[in-house]
N, C-alpha and C positions, 0 to 999 in steps of 0.2 A: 262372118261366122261368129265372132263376140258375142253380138248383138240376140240372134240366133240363140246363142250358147245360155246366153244371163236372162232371156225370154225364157226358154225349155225351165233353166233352175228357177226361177221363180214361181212358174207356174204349178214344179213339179212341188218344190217344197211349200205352195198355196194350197193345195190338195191335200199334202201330207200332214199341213198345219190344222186343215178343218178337220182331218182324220183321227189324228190325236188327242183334238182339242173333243170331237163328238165320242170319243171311243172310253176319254179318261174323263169326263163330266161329272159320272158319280162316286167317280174312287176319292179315298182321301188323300189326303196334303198333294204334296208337289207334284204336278202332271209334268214332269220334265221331259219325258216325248215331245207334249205341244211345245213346249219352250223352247228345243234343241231345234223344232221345222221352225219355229217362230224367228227366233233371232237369225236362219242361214236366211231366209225369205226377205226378210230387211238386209241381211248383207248382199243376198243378189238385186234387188229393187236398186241402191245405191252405185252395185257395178255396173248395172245397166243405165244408170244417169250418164258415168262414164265422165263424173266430176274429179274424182279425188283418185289422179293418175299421174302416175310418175313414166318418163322415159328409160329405158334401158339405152346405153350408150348404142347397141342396135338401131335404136326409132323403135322397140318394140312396145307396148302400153306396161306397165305393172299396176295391176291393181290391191295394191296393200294393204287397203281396210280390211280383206279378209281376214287378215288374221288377228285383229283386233274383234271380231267378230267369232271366230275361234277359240278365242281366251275364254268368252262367255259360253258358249253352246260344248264344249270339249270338256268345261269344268263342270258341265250338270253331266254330261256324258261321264266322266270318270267319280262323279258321286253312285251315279247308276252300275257301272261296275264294283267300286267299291262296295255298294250293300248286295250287289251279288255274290264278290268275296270274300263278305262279311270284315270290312277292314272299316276301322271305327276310331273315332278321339283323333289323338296324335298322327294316328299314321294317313288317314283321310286327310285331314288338314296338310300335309306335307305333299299329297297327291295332288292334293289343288293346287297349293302354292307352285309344286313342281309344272303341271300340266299350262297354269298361266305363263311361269317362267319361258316353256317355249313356244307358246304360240306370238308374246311378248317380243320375244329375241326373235324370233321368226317376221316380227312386222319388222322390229330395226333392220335385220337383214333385205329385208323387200323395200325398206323405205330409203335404203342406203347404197349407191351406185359405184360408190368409190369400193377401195379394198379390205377394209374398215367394214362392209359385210361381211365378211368371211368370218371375223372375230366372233361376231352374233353367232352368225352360222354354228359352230364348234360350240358355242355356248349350247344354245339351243339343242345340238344335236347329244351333247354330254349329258342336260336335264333329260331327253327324252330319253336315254339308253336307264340312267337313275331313274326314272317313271318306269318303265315296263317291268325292269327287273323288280321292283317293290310289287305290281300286278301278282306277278307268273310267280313269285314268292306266295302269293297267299292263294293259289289255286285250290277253290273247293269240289267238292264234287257237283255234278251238274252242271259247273259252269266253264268247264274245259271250251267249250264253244266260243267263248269270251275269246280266247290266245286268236283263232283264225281271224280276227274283224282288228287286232293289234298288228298280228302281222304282215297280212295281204293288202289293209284297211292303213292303218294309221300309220304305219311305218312307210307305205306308200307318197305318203305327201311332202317328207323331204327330197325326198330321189324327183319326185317333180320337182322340188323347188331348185335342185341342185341342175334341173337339164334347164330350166325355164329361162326367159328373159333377166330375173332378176339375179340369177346363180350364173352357170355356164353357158346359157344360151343359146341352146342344141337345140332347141324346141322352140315354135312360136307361140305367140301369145292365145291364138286361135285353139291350136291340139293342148296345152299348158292348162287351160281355163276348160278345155272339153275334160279333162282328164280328172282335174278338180270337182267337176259335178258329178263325173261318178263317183269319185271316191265320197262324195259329197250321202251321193243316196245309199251307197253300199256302209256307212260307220255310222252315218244320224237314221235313213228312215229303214232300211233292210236290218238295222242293229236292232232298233225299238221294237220293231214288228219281233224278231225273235225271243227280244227281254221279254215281251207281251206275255207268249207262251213255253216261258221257263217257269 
């Protein structure tokens, strides 16, 4: 099912990369759509090597690059909400910082089996509660639509991470990693498609 799994996302965020990358071709500066399919596309390519695996005291896989892979495509992701909620200088810079901070503490946690993850964990879960609320602080008009993909979408991937192999281990690594790819096309390619026509 993995294998299966890291195939479907690669393929799906291959597609969504040429989509992005033909769709934003003539616009100026930063095509961050193609970037956000570009860099998940290399982090599933690299899960489905199925090199750079850690065990869960289960025997279940963790595959934890992802979210060093997260720190990159999440930070162009909350650049993209920020100039939709018009948030600029200082406070952008503090979103990014913030948003690295837990994808960051989110891979210590995945990379770390003892108890000693938990600590990340709380870290990571403290930056993201400080990230939204600075969001849902500068809500514009039109972009109320932003808050659903925060919180259906991105608030969604620690409660996986909290049932998964690498957290509490309620879940296996199969449905954990299915679960990931949607949320995967629902915040990077279902999110861009709608910034598209805002």
């Amino acid at each position: 099912m993995l294998t299966i799994t890291f195939l479907l996302g690669l393929a799906v965020f291959a597609v969504s990369s040429a989509y992005f990358w033909y769709t934003g071709r003539n616009k100026k500066g930063l095509n961050s759509a193609f970037l956000v399919s570009f860099v998940t596309l290399v982090s599933y390519v690299l899960m489905w090597q199925g090199k750079l695996v850690i065990l869960a005291p289960s025997g279940q896989p963790i595959y934890w690059t992802r979210w060093l892979f997260y720190a990159m495509s999440c930070s162009l992701l909350m650049v993209e909400i920020a100039q939709l909620r018009g948030i600029k200088g200082g406070d952008l810079v503090q979103l990014i910082y913030l948003t690295v901070l837990v994808m960051f503490t989110g891979f210590l946690a995945a990379r770390d089996v003892t108890i000693v993850r938990w600590a990340h964990f709380v870290i990571s879960t403290v930056a993201y509660v400080l990230l939204v609320r600075q969001v849902l602080a500068a809500t514009t008009t039109g972009s109320q639509w932003v808050n659903r993909y925060l919180y259906l979408g991105w608030s969604a991937f620690p409660v996986v991470f909290l049932l998964a192999p690498a957290g509490l281990g309620l879940l296996g690594a199969g449905i954990e990693n299915l679960l990931y790819l949607v949320l995967d096309i629902y915040t990077k390619i279902l999110f861009n498609i709608q910034l598209s026509k805002a």
